[in-house]
N, C-alpha and C positions, 0 to 999 in steps of 0.2 A: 806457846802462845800461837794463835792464829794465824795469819798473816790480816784477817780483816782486823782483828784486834789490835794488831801491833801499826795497823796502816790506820787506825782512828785515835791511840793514843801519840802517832807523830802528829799527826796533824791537828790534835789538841793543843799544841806546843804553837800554835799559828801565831795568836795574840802576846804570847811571850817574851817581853822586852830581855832576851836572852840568847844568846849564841845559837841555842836550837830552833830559838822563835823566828832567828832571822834565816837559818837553813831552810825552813819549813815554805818561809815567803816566799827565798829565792828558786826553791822549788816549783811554785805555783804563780810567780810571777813572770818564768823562762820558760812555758811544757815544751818549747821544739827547740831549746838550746841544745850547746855540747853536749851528747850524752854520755862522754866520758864525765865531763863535771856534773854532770845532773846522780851520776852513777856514786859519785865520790861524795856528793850532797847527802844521798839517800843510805851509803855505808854509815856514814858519823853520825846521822840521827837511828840508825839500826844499833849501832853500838851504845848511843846515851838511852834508846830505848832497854838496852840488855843491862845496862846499868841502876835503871829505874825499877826495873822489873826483880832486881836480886835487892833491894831497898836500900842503892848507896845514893847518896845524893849528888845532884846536876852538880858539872863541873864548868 
């Protein structure tokens, strides 16, 4: 996968009343926060993305 591909299907997840949906926010709600937590933000939806992508469902 891409990386533009895999950086349009996180952020499809925006609206998502879901763990990912609210990672996604708190991503785009902080851009100059920690970027060790911005860093840790963007792992856990890189991993539900690789999750998505092998066709297991959101956890």
């Amino acid at each position: 996968m891409a990386v533009d591909e895999l950086m349009n299907l996180i952020m499809s997840w925006e609206m998502e009343p879901t763990r990912r949906g609210a990672l996604v926010r708190a991503i785009q709600d902080d851009p100059q926060g920690d970027p060790v937590l911005q860093a840790e933000r963007l792992s856990m939806l890189g991993l539900a993305a690789t999750r998505e992508f092998k066709g297991e469902p959101p956890r």
